[in-house]
VOMAR-546025 format. One record per residue (C-alpha): residue in three letters; chain; x, y, z. Coordinates in steps of 0.1 Angstrom, whole numbers. Layout:
<recs>
<rec "ALA" "A" <X Y Z>>
...
</recs>
This chain:
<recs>
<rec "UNK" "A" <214 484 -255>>
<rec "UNK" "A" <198 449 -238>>
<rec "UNK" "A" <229 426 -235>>
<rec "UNK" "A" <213 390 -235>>
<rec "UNK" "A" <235 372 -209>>
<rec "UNK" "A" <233 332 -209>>
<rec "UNK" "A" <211 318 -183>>
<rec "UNK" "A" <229 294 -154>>
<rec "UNK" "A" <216 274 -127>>
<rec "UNK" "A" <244 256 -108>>
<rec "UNK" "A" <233 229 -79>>
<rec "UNK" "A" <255 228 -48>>
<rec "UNK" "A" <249 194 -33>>
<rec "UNK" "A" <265 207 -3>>
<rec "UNK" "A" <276 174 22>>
<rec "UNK" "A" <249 155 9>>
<rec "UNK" "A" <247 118 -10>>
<rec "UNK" "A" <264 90 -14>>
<rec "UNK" "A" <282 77 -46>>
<rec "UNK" "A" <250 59 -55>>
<rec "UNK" "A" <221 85 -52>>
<rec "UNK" "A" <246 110 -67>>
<rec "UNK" "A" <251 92 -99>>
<rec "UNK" "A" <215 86 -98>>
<rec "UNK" "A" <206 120 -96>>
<rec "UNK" "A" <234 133 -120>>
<rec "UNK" "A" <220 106 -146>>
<rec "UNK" "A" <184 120 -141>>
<rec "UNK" "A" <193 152 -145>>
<rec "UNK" "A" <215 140 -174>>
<rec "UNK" "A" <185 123 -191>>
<rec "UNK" "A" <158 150 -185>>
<rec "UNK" "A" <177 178 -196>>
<rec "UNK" "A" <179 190 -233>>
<rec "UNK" "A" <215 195 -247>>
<rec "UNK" "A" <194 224 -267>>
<rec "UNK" "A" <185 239 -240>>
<rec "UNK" "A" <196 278 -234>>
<rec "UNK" "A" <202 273 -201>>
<rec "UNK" "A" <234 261 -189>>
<rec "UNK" "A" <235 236 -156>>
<rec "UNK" "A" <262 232 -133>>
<rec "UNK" "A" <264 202 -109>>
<rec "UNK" "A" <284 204 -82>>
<rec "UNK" "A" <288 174 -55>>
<rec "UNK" "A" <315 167 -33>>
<rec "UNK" "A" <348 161 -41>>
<rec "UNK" "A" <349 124 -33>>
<rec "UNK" "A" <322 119 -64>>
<rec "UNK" "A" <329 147 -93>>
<rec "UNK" "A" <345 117 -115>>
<rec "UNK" "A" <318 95 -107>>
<rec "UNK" "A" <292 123 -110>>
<rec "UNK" "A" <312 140 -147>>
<rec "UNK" "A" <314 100 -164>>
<rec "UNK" "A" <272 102 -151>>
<rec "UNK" "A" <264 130 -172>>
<rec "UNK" "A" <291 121 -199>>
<rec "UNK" "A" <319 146 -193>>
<rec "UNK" "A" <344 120 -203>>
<rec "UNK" "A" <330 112 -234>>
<rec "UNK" "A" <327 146 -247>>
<rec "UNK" "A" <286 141 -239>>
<rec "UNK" "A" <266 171 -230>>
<rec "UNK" "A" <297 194 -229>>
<rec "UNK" "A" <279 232 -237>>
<rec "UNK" "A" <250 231 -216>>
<rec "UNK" "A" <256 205 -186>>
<rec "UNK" "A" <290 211 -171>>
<rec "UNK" "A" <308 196 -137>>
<rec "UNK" "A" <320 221 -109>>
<rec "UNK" "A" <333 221 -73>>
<rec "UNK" "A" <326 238 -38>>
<rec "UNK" "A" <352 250 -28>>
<rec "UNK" "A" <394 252 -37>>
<rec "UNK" "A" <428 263 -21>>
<rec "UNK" "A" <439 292 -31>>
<rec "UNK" "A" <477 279 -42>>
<rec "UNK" "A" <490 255 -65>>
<rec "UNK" "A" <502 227 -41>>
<rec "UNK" "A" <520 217 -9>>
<rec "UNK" "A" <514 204 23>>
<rec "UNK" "A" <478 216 31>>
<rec "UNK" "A" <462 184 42>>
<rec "UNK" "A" <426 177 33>>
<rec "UNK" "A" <432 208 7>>
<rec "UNK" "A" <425 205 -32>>
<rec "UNK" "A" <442 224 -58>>
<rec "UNK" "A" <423 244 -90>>
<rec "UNK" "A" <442 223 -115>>
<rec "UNK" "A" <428 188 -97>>
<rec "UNK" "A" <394 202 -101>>
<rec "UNK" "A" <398 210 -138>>
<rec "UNK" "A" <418 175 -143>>
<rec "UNK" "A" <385 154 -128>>
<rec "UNK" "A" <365 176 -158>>
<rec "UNK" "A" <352 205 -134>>
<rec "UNK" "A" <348 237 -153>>
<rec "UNK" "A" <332 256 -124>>
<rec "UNK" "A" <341 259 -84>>
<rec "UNK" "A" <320 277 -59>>
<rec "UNK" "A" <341 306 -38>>
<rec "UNK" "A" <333 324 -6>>
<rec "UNK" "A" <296 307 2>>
<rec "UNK" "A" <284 321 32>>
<rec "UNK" "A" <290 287 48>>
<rec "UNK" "A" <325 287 40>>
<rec "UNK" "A" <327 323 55>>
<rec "UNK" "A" <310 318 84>>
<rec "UNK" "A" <320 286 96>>
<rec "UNK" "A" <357 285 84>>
<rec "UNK" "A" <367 322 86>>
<rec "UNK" "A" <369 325 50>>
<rec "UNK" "A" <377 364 45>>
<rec "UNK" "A" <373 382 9>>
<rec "UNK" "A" <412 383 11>>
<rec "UNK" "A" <408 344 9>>
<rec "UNK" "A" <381 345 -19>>
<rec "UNK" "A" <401 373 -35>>
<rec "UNK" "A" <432 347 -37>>
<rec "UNK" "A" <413 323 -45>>
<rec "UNK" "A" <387 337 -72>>
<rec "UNK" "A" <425 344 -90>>
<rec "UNK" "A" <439 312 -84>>
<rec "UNK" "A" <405 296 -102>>
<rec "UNK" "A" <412 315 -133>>
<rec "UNK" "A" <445 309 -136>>
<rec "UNK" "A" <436 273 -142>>
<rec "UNK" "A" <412 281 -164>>
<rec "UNK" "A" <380 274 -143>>
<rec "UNK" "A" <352 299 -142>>
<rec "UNK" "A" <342 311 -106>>
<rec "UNK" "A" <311 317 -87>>
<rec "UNK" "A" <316 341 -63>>
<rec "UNK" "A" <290 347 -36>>
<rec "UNK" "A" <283 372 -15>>
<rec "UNK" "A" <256 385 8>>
<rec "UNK" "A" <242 399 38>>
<rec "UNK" "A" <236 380 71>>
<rec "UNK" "A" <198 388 89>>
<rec "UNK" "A" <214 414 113>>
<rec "UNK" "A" <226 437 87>>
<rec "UNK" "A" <198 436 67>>
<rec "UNK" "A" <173 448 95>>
<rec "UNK" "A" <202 471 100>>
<rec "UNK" "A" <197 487 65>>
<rec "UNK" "A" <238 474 58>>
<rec "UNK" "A" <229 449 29>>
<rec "UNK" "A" <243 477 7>>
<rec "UNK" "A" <276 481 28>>
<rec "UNK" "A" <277 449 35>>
<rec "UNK" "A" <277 434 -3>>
<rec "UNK" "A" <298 462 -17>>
<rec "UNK" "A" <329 457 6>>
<rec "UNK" "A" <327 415 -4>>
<rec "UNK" "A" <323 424 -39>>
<rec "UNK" "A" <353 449 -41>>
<rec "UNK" "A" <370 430 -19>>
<rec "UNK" "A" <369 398 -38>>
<rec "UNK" "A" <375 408 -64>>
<rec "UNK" "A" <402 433 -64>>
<rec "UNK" "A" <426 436 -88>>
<rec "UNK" "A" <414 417 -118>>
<rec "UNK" "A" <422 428 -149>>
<rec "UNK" "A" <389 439 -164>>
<rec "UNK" "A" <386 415 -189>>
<rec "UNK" "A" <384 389 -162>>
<rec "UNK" "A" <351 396 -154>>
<rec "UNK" "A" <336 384 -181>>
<rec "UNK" "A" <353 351 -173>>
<rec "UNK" "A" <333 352 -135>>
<rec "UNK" "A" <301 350 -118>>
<rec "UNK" "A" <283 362 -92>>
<rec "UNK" "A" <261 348 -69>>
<rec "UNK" "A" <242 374 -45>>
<rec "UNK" "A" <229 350 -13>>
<rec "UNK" "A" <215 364 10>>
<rec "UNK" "A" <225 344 43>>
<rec "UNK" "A" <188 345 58>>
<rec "UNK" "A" <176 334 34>>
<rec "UNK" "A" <200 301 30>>
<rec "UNK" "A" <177 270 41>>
<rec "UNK" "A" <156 284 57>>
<rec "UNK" "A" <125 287 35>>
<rec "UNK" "A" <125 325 33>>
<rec "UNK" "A" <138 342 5>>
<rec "UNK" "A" <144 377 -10>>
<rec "UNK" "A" <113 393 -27>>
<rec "UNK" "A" <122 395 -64>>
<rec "UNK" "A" <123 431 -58>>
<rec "UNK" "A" <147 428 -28>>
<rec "UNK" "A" <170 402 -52>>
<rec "UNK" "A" <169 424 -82>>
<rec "UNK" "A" <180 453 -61>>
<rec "UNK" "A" <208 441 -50>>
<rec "UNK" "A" <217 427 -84>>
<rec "UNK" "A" <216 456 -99>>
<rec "UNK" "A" <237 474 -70>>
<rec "UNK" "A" <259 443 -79>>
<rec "UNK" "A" <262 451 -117>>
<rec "UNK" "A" <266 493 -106>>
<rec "UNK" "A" <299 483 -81>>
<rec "UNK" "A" <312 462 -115>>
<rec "UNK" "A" <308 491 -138>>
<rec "UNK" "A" <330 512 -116>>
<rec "UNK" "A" <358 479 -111>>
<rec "UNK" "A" <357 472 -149>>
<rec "UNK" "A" <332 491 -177>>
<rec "UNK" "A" <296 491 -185>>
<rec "UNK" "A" <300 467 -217>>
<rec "UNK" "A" <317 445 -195>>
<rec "UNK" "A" <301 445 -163>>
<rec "UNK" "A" <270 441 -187>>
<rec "UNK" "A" <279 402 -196>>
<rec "UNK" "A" <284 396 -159>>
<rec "UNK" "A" <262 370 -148>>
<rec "UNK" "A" <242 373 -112>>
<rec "UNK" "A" <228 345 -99>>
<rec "UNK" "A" <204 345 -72>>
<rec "UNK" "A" <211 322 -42>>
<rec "UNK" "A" <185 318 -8>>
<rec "UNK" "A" <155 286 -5>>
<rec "UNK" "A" <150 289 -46>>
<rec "UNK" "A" <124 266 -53>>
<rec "UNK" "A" <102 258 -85>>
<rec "UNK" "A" <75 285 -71>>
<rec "UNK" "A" <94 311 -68>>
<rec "UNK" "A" <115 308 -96>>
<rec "UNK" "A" <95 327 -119>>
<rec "UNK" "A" <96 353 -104>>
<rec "UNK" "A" <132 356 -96>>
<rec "UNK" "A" <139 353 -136>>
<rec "UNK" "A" <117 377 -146>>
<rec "UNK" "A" <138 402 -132>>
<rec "UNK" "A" <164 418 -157>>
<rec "UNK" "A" <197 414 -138>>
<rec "UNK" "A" <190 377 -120>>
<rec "UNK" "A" <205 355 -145>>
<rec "UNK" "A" <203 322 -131>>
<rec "UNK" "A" <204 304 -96>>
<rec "UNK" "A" <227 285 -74>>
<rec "UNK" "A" <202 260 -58>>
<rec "UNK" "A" <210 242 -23>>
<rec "UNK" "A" <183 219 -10>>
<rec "UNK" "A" <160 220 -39>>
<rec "UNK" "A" <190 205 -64>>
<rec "UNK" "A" <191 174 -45>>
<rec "UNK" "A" <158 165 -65>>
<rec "UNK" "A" <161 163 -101>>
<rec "UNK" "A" <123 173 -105>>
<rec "UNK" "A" <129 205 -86>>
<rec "UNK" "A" <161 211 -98>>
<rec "UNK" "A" <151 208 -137>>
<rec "UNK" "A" <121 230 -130>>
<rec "UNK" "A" <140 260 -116>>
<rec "UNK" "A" <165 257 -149>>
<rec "UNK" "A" <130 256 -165>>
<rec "UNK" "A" <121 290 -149>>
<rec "UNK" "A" <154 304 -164>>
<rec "UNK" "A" <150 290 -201>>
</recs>
């Protein structure tokens, strides 16, 4: 049986924009993108504007609440304490975030961030009620290596171990493959929908078929309006988590677009 999974595009602003150009670009995106749509969108800029970004797009007001939604980049792993610089799952959700970011290759690489960590984390994130985006993905090396498949199957299990199977339908993925991160290359849809499906496999085994068939598995790597098309036509990619390109409402609307 086809399980029709809802479509998502999230946009990680990354360090990027001031308070300005961020509520400018969440009130564009605001304006320009149906409430009817069937694709969900996901905003995500840095901490120091998701108010200002969520009372942009309405959060506050109850505006735009099923299909344009707040979320963060990152999150500690516990509750509170003295963890300076550090914010909490249940600050997130009380600034109207109802999505964070765990384990981007950026966070893994540059801050040591080990699927232990995500793992805590991805737990700590439900607990509060938010839903998580986990990524995972191969660095350039261990693809020319033939490892992607190693690779992505220790970070998925790793992850997320020991959720109860009915979590999973409360999480998603996001497969990104790290050479493909700004760079301007990016997985053949062949190459993504591979690995998504090898994704969805490893969730079947962690959880059940029905379930690991609601999952969603976003693809991650230089998506762009051009090649978005070809990335949804493929039946396990379910959405995106855009970089670069979501810094441009134009861009960023089209790929949604692509997913609708």
């Amino acid at each position: 049986m086809l399980i029709k999974r809802e479509k998502i595009v999230a946009g990680n602003w990354k360090m990027n924009l001031d308070r300005q150009k961020s509520i400018a670009l969440a009130e564009s995106i605001a304006t320009q993108h149906a409430d009817a749509s069937s694709v969900t969108i996901v905003l995500c800029p840095p901490n120091v504007y998701i108010e200002a970004v969520g009372a942009a797009i309405g959060i506050a007001q109850g505006k735009n609440a099923s299909r344009l939604a707040l979320g963060a980049q990152n999150m500690h792993e516990l509750a509170n304490g003295a963890f300076t610089g550090e914010v909490a799952a249940a600050m997130l959700v009380d600034c109207g975030c109802r999505y964070v970011i765990l384990g981007h290759s950026e966070r893994r690489t540059l801050y040591a961030e080990t699927n232990a960590t995500v793992n805590a984390k991805t737990k700590a994130a439900l607990a509060a009620g938010l839903t998580p985006i986990v990524c995972v993905g191969e660095l350039l090396e261990e693809r020319e290596a033939a490892r992607t498949d190693e690779v992505v199957a220790r970070q998925i299990t790793g992850s997320l171990s020991g959720l109860p199977a009915a979590d999973f339908t409360r999480i998603i993925v996001a497969y990104e493959p790290v050479w493909a991160i700004g760079t301007g290359r990016v997985a053949t849809p062949q190459q993504a929908q591979e690995v998504h499906a090898l994704i969805r496999g490893l969730l079947v085994t962690m959880s059940s078929a029905d379930i690991a068939g609601q999952v969603r598995i976003v693809y991650g790597g230089s998506v762009k309006p051009d090649n978005a098309n070809d990335l949804a036509s493929q039946p396990d990619i379910d959405g995106a988590l855009v970089g670069g390109a979501s810094l441009k409402a134009e861009d960023f609307l089209g790929i949604a677009k692509a997913f609708q």
